[in-house]
C-alpha positions as CSV (number, residue, x, y, z in Angstrom):
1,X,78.4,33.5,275.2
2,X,79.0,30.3,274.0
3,X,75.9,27.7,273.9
4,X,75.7,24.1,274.8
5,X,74.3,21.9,272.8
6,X,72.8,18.8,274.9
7,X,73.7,15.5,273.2
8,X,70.7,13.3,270.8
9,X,69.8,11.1,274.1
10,X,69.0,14.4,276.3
11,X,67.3,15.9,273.4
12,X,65.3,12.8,272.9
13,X,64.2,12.6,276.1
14,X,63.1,15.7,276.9
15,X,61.2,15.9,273.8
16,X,59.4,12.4,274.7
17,X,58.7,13.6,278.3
18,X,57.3,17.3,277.0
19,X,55.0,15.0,274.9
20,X,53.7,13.3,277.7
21,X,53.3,16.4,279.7
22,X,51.3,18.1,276.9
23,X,48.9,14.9,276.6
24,X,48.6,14.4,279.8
25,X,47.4,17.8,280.4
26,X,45.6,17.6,277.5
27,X,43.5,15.0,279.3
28,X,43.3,15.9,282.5
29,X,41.7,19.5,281.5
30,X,39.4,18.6,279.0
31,X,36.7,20.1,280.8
32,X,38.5,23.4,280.5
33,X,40.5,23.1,277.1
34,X,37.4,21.6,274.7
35,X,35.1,24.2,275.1
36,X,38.0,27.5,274.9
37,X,39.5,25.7,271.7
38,X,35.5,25.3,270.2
39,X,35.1,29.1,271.7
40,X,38.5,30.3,270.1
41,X,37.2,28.8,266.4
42,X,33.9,30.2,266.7
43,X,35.3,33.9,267.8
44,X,37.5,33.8,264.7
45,X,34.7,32.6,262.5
46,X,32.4,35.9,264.5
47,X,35.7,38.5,264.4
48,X,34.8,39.6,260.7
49,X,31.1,40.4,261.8
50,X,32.4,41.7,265.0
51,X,35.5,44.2,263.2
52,X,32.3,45.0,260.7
53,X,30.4,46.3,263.6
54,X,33.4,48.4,265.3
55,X,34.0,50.3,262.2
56,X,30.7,51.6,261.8
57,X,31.5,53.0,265.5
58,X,29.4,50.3,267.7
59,X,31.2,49.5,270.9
60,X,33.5,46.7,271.1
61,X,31.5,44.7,274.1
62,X,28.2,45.7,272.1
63,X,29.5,44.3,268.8
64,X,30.7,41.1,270.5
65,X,27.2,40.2,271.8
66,X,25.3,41.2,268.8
67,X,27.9,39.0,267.0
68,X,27.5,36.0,269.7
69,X,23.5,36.8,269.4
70,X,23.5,36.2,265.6
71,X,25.3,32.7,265.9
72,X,23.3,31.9,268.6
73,X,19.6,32.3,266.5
74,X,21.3,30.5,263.8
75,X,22.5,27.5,265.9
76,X,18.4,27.8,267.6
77,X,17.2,27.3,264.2
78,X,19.1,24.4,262.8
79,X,18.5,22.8,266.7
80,X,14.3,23.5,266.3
81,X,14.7,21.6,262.7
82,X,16.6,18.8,264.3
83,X,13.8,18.7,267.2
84,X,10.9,17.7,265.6
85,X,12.7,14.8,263.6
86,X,14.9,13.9,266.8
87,X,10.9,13.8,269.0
88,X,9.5,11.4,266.0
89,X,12.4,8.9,266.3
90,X,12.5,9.0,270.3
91,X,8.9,8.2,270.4
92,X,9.0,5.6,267.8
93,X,12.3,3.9,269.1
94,X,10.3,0.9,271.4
95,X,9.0,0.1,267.4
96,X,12.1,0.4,265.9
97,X,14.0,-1.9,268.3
98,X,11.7,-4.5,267.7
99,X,11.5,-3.5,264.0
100,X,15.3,-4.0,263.8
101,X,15.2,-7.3,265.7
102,X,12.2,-8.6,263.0
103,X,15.2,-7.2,259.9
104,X,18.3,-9.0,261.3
105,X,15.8,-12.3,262.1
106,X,15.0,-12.2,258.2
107,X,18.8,-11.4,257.2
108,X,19.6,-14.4,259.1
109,X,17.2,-16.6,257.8
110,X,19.0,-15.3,254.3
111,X,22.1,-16.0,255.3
112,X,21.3,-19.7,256.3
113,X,19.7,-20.3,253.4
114,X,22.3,-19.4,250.8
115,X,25.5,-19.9,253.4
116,X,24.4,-22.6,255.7
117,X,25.1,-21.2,259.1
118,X,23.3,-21.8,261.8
119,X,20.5,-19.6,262.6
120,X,19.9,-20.4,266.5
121,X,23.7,-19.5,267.5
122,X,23.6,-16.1,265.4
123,X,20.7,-15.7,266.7
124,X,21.4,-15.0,270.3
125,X,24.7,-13.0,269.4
126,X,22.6,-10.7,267.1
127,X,19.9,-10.4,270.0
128,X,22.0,-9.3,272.5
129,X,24.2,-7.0,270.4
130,X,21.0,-5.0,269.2
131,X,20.0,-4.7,272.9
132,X,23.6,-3.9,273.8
133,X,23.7,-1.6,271.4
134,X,19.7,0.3,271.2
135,X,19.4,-1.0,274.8
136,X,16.0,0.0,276.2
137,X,13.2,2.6,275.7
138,X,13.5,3.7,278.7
139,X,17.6,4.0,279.1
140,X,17.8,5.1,275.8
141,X,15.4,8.4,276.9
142,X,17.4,8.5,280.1
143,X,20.7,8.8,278.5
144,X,19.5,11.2,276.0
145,X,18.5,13.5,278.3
146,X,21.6,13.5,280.5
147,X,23.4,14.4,276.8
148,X,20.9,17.0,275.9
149,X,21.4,18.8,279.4
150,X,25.0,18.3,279.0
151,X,25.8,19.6,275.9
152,X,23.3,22.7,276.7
153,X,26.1,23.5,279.5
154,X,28.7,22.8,276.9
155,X,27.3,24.8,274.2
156,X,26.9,27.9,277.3
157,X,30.2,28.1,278.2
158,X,31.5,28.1,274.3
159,X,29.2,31.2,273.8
160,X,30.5,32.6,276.8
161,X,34.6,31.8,276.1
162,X,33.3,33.5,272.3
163,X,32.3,36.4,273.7
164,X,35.4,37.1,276.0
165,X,37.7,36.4,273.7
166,X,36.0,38.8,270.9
167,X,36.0,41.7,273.8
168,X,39.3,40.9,275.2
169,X,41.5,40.1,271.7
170,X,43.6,43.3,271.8
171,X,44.7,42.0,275.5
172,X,45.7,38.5,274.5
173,X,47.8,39.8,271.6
174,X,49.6,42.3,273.9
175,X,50.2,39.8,276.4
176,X,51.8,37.4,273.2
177,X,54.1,40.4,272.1
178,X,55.0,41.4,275.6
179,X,55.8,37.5,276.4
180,X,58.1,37.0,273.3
181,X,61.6,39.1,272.9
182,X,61.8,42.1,270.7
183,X,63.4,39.9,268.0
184,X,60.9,37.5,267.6
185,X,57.6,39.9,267.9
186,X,57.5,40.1,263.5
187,X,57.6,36.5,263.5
188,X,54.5,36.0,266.3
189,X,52.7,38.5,264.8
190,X,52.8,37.0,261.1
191,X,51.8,33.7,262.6
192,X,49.0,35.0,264.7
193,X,48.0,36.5,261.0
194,X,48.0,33.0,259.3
195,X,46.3,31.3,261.8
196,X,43.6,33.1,262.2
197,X,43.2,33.8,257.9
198,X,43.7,29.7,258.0
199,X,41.1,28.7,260.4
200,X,38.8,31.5,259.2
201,X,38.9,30.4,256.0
202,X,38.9,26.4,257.0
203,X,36.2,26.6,259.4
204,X,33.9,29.2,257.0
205,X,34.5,26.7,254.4
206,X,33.2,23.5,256.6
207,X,30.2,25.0,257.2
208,X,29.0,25.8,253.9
209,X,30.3,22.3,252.7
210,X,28.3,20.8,255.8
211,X,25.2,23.0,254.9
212,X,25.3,22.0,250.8
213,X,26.0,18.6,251.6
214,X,23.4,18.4,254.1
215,X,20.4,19.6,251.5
216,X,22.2,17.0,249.2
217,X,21.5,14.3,251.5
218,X,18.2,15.2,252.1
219,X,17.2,15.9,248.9
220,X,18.2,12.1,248.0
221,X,16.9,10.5,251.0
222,X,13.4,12.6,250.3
223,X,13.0,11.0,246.7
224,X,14.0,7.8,247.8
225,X,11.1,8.1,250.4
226,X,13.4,7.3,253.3
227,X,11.6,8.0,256.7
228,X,13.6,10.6,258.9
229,X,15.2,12.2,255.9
230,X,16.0,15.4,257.1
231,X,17.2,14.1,260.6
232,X,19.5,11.4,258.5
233,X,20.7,13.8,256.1
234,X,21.6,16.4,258.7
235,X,23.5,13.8,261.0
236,X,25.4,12.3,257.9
237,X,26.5,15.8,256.6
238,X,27.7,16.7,260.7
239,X,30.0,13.2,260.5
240,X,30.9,14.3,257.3
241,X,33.0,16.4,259.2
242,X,35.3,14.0,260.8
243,X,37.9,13.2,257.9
244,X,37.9,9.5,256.9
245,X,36.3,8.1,259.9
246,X,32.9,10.4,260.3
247,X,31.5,9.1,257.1
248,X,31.4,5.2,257.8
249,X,29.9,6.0,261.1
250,X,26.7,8.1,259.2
251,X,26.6,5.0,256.8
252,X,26.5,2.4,259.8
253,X,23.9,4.7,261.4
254,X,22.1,5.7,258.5
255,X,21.6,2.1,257.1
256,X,20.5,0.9,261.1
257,X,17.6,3.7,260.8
258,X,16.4,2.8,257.4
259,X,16.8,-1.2,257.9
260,X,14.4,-0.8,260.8
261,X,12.0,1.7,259.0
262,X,11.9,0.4,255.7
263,X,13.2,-3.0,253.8
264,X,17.3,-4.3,253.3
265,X,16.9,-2.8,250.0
266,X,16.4,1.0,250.8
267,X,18.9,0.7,253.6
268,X,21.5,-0.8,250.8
269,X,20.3,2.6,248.8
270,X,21.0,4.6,251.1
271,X,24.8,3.2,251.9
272,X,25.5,4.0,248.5
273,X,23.8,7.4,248.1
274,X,25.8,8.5,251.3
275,X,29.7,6.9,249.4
276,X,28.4,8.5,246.2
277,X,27.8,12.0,247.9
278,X,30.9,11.7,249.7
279,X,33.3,10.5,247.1
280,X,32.0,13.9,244.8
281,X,32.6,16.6,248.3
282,X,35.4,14.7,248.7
283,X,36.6,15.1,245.2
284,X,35.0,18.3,243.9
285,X,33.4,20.0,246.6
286,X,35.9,19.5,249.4
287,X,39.1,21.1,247.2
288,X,37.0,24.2,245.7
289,X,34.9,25.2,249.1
290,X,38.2,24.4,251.4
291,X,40.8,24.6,249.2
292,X,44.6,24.1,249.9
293,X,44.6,26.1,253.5
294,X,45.3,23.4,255.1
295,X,48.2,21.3,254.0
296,X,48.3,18.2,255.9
297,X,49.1,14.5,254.8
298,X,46.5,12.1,255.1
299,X,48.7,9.8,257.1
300,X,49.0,12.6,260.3
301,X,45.4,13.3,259.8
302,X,44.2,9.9,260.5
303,X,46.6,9.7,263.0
304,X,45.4,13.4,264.6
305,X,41.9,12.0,264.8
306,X,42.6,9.1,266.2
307,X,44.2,10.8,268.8
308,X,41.9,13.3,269.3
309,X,39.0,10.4,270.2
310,X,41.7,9.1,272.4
311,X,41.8,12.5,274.8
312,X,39.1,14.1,273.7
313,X,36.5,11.5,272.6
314,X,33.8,12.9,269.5
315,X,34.7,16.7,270.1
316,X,38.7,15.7,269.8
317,X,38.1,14.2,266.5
318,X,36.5,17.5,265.0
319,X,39.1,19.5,266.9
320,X,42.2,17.7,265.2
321,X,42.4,19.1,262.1
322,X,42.8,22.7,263.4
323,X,45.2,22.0,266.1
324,X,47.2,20.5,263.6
325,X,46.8,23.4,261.1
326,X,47.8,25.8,263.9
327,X,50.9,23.3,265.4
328,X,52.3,23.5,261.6
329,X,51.6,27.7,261.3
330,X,53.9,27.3,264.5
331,X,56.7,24.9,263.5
332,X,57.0,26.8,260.0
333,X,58.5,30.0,262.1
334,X,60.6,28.5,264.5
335,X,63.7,26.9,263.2
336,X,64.0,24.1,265.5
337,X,60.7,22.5,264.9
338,X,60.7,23.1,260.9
339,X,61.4,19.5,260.1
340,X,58.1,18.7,262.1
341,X,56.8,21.3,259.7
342,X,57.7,19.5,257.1
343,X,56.4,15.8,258.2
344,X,53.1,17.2,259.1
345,X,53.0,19.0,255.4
346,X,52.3,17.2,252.2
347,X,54.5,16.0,249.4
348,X,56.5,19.1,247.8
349,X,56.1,19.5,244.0
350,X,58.4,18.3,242.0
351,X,60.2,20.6,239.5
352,X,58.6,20.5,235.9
353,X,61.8,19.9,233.9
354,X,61.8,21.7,230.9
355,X,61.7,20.0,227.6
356,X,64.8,20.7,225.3
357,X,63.7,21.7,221.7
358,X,65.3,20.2,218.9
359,X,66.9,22.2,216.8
360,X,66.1,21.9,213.2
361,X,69.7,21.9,210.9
């Protein structure tokens, strides 16, 4: 049977409109798709626990909720630790606002002084941006609560999508292999192998990054005698996360908190201790904890987060990077999509070329 190959336009087109269809979709189910693609990486960070557990003979649905149970306590704990910093800032925000209000007065007085810009027009832009942005006590408390109770529903439904797909693995598999031809059932199981050794691996080695940078943070913010140290350093190293973009966002933050706590000087100090911290993960810590699982360029990374806060706001932008892991597992075993493999991957080594001796006559 001969095929028929459509011509570049047709190709073309139905590419772009498969595109829209997938992002489109993406959007309209967020509701459903964010909190099963946040289940499906924490149930293949669990499945090691959980496999441990079903060789030493404890049933599958048993192991699954002891294995949910353990992440669970852990995620409690580092929650209760954020608590008590999160209650001190809430209750001391009406004093912070005005405190903040008092520190950009003072910086503006500074900058009329040495630049010669008038203080009464910034002065009124500055005003209403820090009550744009802080808003008031009692909107602020409002809003917070509305986020707490929804990312408690949020976080339920993760735990609950974690623990189905732990019990019910060997049925999604069978349904993969049974929806595929015979032909191409090596080539679906090898890249149901990588992805889950490459998001293992990725998302195992994020958390122990987040967790040392985290005490690093602290550790700096605690001898520099910056108030809320623990809740800065722990919100810095979560950022952290988001590649390129998450750590100028804990800097803004970061030096926002301390300005209003403290004086211009420590919130300067604590801008640079947060660049310093992340130039050394970024440079040492990042490549040895992570390693090279994950081959993507920077330029589709950027891209892939920026995307990701365009459908799926903050939770997109930590979601990006293993999408685009798993889209590139993908492209790499089908033949059609390989060059989209390849513009996803990085820069291929070149060849050493070997050095010709010269022979001595």
């Amino acid at each position: 049977m001969n095929e028929y190959k459509l011509p570049f336009n047709a190709r073309l087109a139905f590419t772009l409109l498969s595109l829209v269809l997938v992002i489109y979709i993406g959007h309209y189910c967020a509701g459903i798709l964010i909190p099963l693609v946040f289940a499906f990486l924490v149930a293949i960070m669990l499945l090691p626990l959980a496999h441990t557990m079903e060789q030493l003979r404890v049933p599958r649905g048993l192991a699954a909720f002891i294995a949910v149970l353990i992440f669970v306590i852990l995620l409690v704990s580092v929650v209760l630790l954020l608590t008590r910093q999160m209650g001190a800032f809430v209750s001391d925000f009406p004093h912070l606002q005005q405190q903040l209000l008092h520190s950009l007065d003072s910086l503006q007085i500074w900058i009329n002084a040495n630049f010669k810009i008038n203080t009464h027009k910034q002065m009124d832009y500055l005003e209403q941006m820090a009550m744009g942005t802080l808003g008031s006590a009692t909107s602020f408390l409002s809003q917070t609560l509305g986020a707490v109770s929804s990312m408690v529903i949020f976080i339920i439904f993760v735990l609950l999508y974690s623990f189905f797909l732990l019990l019910y693995r060997s049925l999604l598999i069978a349904f993969l292999v049974r929806l595929f031809q015979e032909k191409h059932r090596e080539e679906l199981l090898d890249v149901i192998r990588q992805t889950r050794i490459i998001i293992k691996s990725y998302v195992s080695g994020l958390m122990i990054e987040m967790i040392v940078v985290a005490v690093v943070n602290c550790s700096i913010f605690w001898l520099l005698g910056i108030k809320y140290a623990t809740l800065l350093g722990i919100m810095a190293a979560i950022f952290n996360l988001i590649p390129y973009l998450g750590i100028f966002t804990a800097i803004i933050v970061s030096m926002v908190v301390t300005m209003t706590t403290g004086t211009l000087g420590a919130s300067v100090q604590v801008g640079i201790a947060l660049l310093v911290v992340h130039f050394l993960d970024s440079n040492i810590l990042l490549p040895r904890i992570v390693g090279a699982k994950v081959k993507i360029n920077a330029l589709v990374t950027i891209i892939g987060v920026v995307t990701g806060n365009l459908l799926w706001g903050i939770p997109g932008m930590f979601l990006a990077i293993p999408i685009i892991a798993i889209m590139k597992i993908v492209f790499e075993h089908i033949e059609v999509m390989q060059p989209w493999a390849i513009l996803l991957g990085e820069l291929p080594e070149r060849p050493k070329k070997k050095r010709l001796k010269r022979l001595k006559l």
